[in-house]
C-alpha positions as CSV (number, residue, x, y, z in Angstrom):
1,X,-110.5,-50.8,29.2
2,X,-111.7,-47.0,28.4
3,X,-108.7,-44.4,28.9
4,X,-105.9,-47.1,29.2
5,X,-103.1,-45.1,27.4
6,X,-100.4,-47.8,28.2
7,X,-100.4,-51.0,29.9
8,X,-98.0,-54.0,30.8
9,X,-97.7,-56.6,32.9
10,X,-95.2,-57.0,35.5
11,X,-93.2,-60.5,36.2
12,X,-95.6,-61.5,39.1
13,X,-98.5,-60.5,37.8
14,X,-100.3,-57.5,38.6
15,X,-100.7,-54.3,35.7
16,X,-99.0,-51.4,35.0
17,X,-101.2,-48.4,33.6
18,X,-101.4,-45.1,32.5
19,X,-105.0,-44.2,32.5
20,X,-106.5,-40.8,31.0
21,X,-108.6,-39.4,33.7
22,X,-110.3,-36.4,31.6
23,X,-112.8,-37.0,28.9
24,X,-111.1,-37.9,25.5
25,X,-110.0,-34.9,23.3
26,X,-110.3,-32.3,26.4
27,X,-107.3,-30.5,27.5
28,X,-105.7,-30.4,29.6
29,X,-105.0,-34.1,30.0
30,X,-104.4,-35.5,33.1
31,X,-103.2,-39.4,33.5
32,X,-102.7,-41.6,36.4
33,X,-100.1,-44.1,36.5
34,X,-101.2,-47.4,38.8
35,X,-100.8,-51.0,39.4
36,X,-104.0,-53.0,39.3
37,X,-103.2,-56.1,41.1
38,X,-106.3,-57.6,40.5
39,X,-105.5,-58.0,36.3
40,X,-106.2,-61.4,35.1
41,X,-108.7,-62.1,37.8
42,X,-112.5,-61.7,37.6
43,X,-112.2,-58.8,39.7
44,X,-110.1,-57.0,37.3
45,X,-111.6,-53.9,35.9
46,X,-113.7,-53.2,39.4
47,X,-112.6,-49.5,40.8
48,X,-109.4,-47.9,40.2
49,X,-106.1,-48.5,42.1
50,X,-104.8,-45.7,44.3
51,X,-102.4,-43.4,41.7
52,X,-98.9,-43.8,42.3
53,X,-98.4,-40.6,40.2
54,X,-100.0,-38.1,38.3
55,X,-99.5,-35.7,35.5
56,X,-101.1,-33.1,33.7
57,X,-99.7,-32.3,30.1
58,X,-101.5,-30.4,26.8
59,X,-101.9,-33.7,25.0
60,X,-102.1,-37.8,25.7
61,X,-98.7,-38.3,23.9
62,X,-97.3,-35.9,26.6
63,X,-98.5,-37.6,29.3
64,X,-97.7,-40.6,28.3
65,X,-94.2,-39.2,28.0
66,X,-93.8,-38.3,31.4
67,X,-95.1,-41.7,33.4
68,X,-93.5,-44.4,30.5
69,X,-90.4,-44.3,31.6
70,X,-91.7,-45.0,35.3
71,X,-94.4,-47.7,34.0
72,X,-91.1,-49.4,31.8
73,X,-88.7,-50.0,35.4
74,X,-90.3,-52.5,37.5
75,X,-87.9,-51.5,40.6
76,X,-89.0,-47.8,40.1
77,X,-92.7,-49.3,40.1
78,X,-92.1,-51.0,43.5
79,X,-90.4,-48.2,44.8
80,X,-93.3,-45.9,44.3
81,X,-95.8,-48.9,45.6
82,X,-93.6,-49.1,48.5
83,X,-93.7,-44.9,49.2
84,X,-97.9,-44.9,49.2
85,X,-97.9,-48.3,51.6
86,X,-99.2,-50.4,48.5
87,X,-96.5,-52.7,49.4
Protein backbone atom coordinates (compact mmCIF):
# COMPACT_ATOMS: atom_id res chain seq x y z
CA UNK A 1 0.00 0.00 0.00
CA UNK A 2 1.25 3.68 -1.04
CA UNK A 3 2.71 5.64 2.14
CA UNK A 4 2.72 2.58 4.53
CA UNK A 5 5.99 3.48 6.52
CA UNK A 6 5.46 0.51 9.03
CA UNK A 7 3.08 -2.14 9.34
CA UNK A 8 2.36 -5.30 11.57
CA UNK A 9 -0.17 -7.44 12.46
CA UNK A 10 -1.65 -7.79 15.78
CA UNK A 11 -2.46 -11.40 17.55
CA UNK A 12 -6.27 -11.17 16.51
CA UNK A 13 -5.88 -9.90 13.44
CA UNK A 14 -6.43 -6.50 12.43
CA UNK A 15 -3.07 -4.04 11.19
CA UNK A 16 -1.01 -1.71 12.71
CA UNK A 17 0.27 1.26 10.46
CA UNK A 18 2.10 4.22 10.21
CA UNK A 19 1.04 5.82 7.04
CA UNK A 20 2.72 9.08 5.41
CA UNK A 21 -0.05 11.46 4.79
CA UNK A 22 1.98 14.17 2.70
CA UNK A 23 3.30 13.54 -0.81
CA UNK A 24 6.67 11.61 -0.79
CA UNK A 25 9.87 13.78 -0.40
CA UNK A 26 7.78 16.93 0.88
CA UNK A 27 8.43 18.30 4.28
CA UNK A 28 7.24 18.50 6.59
CA UNK A 29 6.09 14.95 7.00
CA UNK A 30 3.12 14.11 8.74
CA UNK A 31 2.18 10.28 9.54
CA UNK A 32 -0.85 8.65 11.00
CA UNK A 33 -0.70 5.77 13.11
CA UNK A 34 -4.08 3.33 12.71
CA UNK A 35 -5.51 0.00 12.99
CA UNK A 36 -7.12 -1.24 9.80
CA UNK A 37 -9.38 -4.02 10.98
CA UNK A 38 -10.35 -4.88 7.78
CA UNK A 39 -6.45 -6.43 6.76
CA UNK A 40 -6.62 -9.73 5.26
CA UNK A 41 -10.14 -9.27 4.06
CA UNK A 42 -11.31 -8.18 0.58
CA UNK A 43 -12.28 -5.02 2.00
CA UNK A 44 -8.76 -4.22 3.12
CA UNK A 45 -7.31 -1.28 1.45
CA UNK A 46 -10.87 0.61 1.13
CA UNK A 47 -10.67 4.18 3.04
CA UNK A 48 -8.53 4.93 5.92
CA UNK A 49 -9.12 4.10 9.58
CA UNK A 50 -9.76 6.94 12.00
CA UNK A 51 -5.89 8.08 13.32
CA UNK A 52 -5.30 7.09 16.67
CA UNK A 53 -2.30 9.58 16.61
CA UNK A 54 -0.56 11.87 14.61
CA UNK A 55 2.80 13.44 14.08
CA UNK A 56 4.53 15.91 12.17
CA UNK A 57 8.47 15.58 12.04
CA UNK A 58 11.21 16.99 9.20
CA UNK A 59 11.80 13.54 7.76
CA UNK A 60 9.95 9.83 7.47
CA UNK A 61 12.65 8.25 9.75
CA UNK A 62 11.49 10.81 12.39
CA UNK A 63 8.12 10.08 12.19
CA UNK A 64 8.42 6.80 12.19
CA UNK A 65 10.46 7.33 15.41
CA UNK A 66 7.81 8.88 17.30
CA UNK A 67 4.63 6.30 16.58
CA UNK A 68 6.95 2.77 16.52
CA UNK A 69 7.23 2.47 19.86
CA UNK A 70 3.32 2.93 20.08
CA UNK A 71 2.68 0.57 16.85
CA UNK A 72 5.37 -2.20 18.76
CA UNK A 73 2.92 -2.46 22.31
CA UNK A 74 -0.28 -4.04 21.55
CA UNK A 75 -1.82 -2.97 25.13
CA UNK A 76 -0.75 0.72 24.24
CA UNK A 77 -2.59 0.09 20.75
CA UNK A 78 -5.77 -0.93 22.54
CA UNK A 79 -5.48 1.67 24.91
CA UNK A 80 -5.49 4.28 22.32
CA UNK A 81 -8.44 2.32 20.27
CA UNK A 82 -10.27 2.31 23.53
CA UNK A 83 -9.68 6.46 24.10
CA UNK A 84 -11.24 7.35 20.33
CA UNK A 85 -14.39 4.61 21.03
CA UNK A 86 -12.77 2.19 18.26
CA UNK A 87 -13.15 -0.31 20.88
Amino acid sequence: MDGILYERTLPHGPAVRIRRLTIAGETPVSVVLEVDRRAGTPRSGDGHPPALMQFEGATEQDAVDALEPHARDDRRVVQLMREKGLR
